[in-house]
C-alpha positions as a printed Julia matrix, in Angstrom:
138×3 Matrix{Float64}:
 -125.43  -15.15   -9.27
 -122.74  -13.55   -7.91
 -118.67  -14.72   -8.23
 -116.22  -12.79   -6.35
 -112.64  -13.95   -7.43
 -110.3   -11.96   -4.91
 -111.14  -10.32   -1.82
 -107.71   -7.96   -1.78
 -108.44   -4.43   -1.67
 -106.01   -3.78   -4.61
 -105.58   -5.38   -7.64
 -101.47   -4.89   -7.34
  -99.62   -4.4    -3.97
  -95.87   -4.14   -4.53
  -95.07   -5.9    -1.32
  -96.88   -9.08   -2.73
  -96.0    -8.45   -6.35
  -92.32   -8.98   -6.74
  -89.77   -8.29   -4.26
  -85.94   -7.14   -6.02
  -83.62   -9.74   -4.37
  -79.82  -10.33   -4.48
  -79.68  -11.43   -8.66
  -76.12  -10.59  -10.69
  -75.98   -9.23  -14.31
  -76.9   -12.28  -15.43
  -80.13  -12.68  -13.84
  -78.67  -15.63  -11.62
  -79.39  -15.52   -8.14
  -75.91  -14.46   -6.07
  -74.53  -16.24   -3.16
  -73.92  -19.74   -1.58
  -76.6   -22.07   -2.11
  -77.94  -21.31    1.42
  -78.36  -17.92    1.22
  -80.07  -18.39   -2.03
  -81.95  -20.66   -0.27
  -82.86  -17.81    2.72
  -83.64  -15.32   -0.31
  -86.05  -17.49   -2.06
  -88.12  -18.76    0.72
  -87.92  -14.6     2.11
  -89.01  -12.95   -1.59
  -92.34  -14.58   -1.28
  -94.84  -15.86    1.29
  -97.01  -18.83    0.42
  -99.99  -16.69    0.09
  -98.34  -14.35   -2.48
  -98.01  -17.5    -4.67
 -101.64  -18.46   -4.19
 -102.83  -14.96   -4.57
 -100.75  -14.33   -7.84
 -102.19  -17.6    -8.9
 -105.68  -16.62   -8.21
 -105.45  -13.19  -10.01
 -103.73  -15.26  -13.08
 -105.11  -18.43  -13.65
 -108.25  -19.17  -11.39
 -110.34  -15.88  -12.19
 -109.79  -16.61  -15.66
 -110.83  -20.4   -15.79
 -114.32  -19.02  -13.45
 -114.96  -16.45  -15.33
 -114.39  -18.63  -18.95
 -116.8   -21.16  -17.25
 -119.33  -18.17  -16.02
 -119.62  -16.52  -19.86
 -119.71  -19.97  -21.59
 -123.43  -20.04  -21.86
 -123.93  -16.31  -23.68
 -120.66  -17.04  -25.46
 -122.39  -19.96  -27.18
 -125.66  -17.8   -27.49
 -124.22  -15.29  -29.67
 -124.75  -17.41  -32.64
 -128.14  -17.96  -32.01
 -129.05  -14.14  -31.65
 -127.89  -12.34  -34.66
 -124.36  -12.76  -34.57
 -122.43  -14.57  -37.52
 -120.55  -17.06  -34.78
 -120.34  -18.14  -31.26
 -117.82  -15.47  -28.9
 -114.14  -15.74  -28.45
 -112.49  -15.61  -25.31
 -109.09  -13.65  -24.95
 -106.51  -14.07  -21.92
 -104.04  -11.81  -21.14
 -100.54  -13.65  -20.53
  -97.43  -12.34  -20.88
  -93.92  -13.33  -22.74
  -92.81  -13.96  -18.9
  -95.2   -17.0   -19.13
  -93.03  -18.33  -22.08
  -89.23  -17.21  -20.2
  -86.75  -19.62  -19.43
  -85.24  -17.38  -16.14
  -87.15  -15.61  -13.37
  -86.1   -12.55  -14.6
  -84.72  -11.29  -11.34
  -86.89  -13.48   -8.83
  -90.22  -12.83  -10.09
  -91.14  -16.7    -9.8
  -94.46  -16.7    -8.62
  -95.79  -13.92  -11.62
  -94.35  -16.12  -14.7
  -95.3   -19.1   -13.05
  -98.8   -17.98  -12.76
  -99.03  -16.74  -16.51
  -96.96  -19.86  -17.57
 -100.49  -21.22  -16.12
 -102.79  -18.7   -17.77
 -101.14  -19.92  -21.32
 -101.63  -23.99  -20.66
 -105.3   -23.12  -19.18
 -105.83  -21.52  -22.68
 -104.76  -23.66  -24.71
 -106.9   -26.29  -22.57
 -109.52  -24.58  -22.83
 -108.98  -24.18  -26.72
 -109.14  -27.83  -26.68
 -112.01  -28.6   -24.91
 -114.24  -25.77  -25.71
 -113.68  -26.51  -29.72
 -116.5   -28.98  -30.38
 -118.2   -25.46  -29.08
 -117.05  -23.56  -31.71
 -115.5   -21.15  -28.93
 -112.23  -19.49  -29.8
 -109.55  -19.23  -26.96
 -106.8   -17.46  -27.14
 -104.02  -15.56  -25.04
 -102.05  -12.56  -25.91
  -98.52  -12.52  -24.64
  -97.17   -8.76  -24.39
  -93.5    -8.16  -23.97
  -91.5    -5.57  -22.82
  -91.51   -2.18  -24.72
């Protein structure tokens, strides 16, 4: 079986990643509310969201889903319990602001820590840990 979760060439392309946009020392958007308006629907296309949510979210549920049958076989070959799975998130999942206009990449890892802890949920009666690990900035 194959799965192929993103066609992109590379993993990260600044363009699509985030763009720097008119934000104040506060983090706040500047301007009149329609040129914050112009800015936010310029900083990212449509398919940067999807992509970001893709790379973030949907590759991990499909590839949780894809490993869920040796995960559960561990314990029955040797191993003292069934495997864990571990998402990468980040403390940008968990941020009030956009930190500068980076929507699109906290909302996508704001998704990657509710799909855990779904996942945590419904994989339980599995015995299959689930859990995310939220780096910050160093």
């Amino acid at each position: 079986m194959s799965l192929q979760v993103c066609s992109k060439k590379s993993p990260i392309e600044p363009s699509t990643n985030v763009r720097q946009v008119n934000y104040g020392p506060e983090g706040q958007p500047k301007g009149s509310p329609a040129e914050i308006s112009k800015t936010m629907m310029n900083n990212q296309t449509f398919d940067d969201w999807t992509w970001v949510y893709k790379v973030n979210v949907a590759s991990y549920y499909f590839t949780s889903a894809a490993f869920l049958p040796l995960l559960c076989a561990a314990k029955d070959n040797g191993f003292p319990e069934v495997g864990s799975i571990l998402n990468i998130s980040s403390i940008s999942g968990i941020t009030k602001g956009s930190q500068n206009g980076q929507f699109s990449y906290n909302a996508s890892k704001a998704g990657t820590i509710s799909l855990t802890e779904q996942l945590a949920n419904d994989l339980k009666h599995l015995e299959v840990r689930v859990n995310t690990l939220a780096p910050g900035y160093l």
